[in-house]
SEGULUM-451344 format. One record per residue (C-alpha): residue number from 1; x, y, z. Coordinates in steps of 0.2 Angstrom, whole numbers, plus 5000, padded with zeros to 4 digits. Layout:
N
+-----+------+------+------+
| num |    u |    v |    w |
+-----+------+------+------+
| NUM |    X |    Y |    Z |
...
+-----+------+------+------+
//
This chain:
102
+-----+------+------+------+
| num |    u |    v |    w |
+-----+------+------+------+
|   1 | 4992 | 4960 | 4965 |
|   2 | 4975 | 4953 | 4968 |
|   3 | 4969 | 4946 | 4984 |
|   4 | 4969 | 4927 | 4985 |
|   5 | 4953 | 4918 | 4990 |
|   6 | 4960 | 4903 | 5001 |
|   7 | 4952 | 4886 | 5005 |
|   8 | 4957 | 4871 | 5013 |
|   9 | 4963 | 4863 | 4997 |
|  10 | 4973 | 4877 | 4991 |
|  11 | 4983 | 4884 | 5007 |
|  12 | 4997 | 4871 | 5008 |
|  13 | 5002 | 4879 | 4991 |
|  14 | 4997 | 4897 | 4992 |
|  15 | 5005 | 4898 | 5007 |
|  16 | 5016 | 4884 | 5013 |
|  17 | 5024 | 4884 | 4999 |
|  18 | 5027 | 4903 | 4994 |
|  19 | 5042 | 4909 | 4990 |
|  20 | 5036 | 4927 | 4997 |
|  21 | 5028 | 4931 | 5014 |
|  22 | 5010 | 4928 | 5015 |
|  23 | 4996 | 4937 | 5024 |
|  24 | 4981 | 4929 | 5028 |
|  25 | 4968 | 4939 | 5032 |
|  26 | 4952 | 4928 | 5043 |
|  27 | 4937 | 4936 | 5040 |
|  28 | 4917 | 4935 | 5038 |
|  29 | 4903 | 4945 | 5030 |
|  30 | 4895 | 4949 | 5045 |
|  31 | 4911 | 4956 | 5056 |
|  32 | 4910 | 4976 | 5056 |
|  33 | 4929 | 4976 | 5059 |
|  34 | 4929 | 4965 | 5047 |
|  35 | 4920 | 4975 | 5035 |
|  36 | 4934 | 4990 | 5040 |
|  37 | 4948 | 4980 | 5038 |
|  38 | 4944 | 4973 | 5019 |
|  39 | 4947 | 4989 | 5011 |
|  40 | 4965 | 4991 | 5020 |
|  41 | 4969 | 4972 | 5015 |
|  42 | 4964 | 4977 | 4995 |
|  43 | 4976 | 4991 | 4997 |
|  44 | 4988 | 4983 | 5003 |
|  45 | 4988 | 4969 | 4992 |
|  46 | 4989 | 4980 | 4976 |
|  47 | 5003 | 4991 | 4982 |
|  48 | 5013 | 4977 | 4988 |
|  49 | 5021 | 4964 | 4973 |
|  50 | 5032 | 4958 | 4985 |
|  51 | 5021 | 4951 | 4997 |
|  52 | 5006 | 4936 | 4993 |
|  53 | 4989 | 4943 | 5003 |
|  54 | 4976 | 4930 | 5003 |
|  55 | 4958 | 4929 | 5013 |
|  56 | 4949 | 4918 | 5022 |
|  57 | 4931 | 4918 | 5025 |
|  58 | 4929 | 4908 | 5042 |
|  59 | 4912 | 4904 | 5039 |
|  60 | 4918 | 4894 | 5020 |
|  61 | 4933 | 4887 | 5030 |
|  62 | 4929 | 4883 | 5047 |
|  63 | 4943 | 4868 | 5048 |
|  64 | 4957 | 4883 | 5042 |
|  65 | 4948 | 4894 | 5055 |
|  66 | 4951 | 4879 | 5070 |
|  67 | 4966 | 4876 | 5064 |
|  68 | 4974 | 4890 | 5068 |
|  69 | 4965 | 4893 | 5082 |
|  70 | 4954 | 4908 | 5077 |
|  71 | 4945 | 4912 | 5091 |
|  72 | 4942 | 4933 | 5084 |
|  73 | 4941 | 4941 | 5070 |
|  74 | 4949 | 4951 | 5060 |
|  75 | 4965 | 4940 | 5064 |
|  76 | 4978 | 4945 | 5052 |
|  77 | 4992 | 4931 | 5051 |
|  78 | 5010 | 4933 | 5043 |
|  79 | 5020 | 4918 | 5036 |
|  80 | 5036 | 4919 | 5030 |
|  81 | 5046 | 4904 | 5024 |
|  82 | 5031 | 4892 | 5028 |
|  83 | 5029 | 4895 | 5044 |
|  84 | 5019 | 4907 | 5057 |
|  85 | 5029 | 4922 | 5059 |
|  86 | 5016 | 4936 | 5067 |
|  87 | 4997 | 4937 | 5071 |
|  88 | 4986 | 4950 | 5076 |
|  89 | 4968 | 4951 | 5082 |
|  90 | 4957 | 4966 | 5079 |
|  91 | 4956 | 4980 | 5067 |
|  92 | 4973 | 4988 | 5064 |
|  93 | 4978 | 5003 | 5055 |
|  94 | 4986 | 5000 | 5036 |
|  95 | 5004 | 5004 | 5042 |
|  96 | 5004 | 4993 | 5058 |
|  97 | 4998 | 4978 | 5046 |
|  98 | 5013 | 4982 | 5034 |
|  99 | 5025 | 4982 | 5050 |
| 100 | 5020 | 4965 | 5054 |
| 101 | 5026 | 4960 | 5039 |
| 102 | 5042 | 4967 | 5038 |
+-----+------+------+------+
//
């Protein structure tokens, strides 16, 4: 499954609203961990049908950014069922990612 490119006008139902867990990956362009992490997030995204994986660039989306109170990035967050189930701040290893979700 691809990544999904997430907004403000599209997250209530991408991920509010998803019958499947949802990671959300905050990110920018310019963030070397970032940059690190992206490749990891692809991976995951097309070896897992199961789960919805979706990006948001915090510099497009500051008001998603505040609202979750970003305050580093990568953050990594994990809903399941509509609501916040797991966050985590940094880069982090593809099987530490997947163990957040499950």
């Amino acid at each position: 499954m691809k990544e999904i490119e997430l907004t403000y006008s599209n997250f209530e139902e991408e991920v509010l609203n998803s019958d499947k867990p949802v990671l959300v990956d905050f990110w920018a362009t310019w963030c070397g961990p970032c940059r690190m992490l992206g490749p990891v997030i692809a991976q995951i995204a097309e070896e897992n049908d199961d789960i919805k994986v979706c990006k948001v660039n915090v510099d497009n989306e500051p008001q998603l950014a505040q609202q979750f109170n970003i305050t580093g990035i990568p953050t990594v967050l994990v809903f399941k069922n509509g609501l916040l189930a797991e966050k985590s701040v940094g880069f982090r290893p593809k099987q530490q990612i997947l163990d957040l979700i499950k």
